[in-house]
C-alpha positions in Angstrom: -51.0 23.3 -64.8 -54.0 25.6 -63.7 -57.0 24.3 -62.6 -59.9 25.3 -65.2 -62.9 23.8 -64.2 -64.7 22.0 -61.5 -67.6 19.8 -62.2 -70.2 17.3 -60.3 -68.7 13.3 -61.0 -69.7 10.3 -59.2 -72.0 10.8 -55.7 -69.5 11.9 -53.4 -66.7 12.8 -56.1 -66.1 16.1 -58.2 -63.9 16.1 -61.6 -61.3 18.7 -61.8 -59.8 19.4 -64.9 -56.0 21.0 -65.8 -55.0 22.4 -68.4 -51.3 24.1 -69.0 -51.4 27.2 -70.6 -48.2 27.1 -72.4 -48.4 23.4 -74.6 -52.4 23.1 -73.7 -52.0 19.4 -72.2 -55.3 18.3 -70.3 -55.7 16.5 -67.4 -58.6 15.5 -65.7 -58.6 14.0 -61.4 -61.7 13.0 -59.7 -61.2 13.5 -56.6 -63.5 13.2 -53.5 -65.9 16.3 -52.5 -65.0 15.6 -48.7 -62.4 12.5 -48.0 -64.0 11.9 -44.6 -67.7 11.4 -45.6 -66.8 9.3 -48.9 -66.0 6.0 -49.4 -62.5 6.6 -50.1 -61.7 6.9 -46.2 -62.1 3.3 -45.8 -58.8 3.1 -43.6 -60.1 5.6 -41.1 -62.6 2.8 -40.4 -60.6 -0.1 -39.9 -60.0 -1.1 -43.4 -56.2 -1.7 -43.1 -54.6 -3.2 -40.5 -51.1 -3.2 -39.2 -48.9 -6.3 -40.6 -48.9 -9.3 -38.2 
């Protein structure tokens, strides 16, 4: 897979789209623009705990 494009998605996320050269399947991630100023670093704020 080789990464073709990169385009703006949801605040604080970018879509990233694949595409293999040899049977042209397509896949598209979004994925965040920086993990520590998104939402999507919950945990690092406490969100998950250790099991009791």
């Amino acid at each position: 897979m080789m990464l073709e494009r990169v385009s703006p998605g949801p605040a604080g996320f970018e879509q990233r789209l694949f595409e293999c050269p040899k049977c042209d399947h397509v896949e598209i991630s979004v994925i965040a623009t920086d993990p520590l100023k998104s939402g999507a670093a919950g945990w690092l704020a406490g969100e998950l705990t250790a099991p009791t």
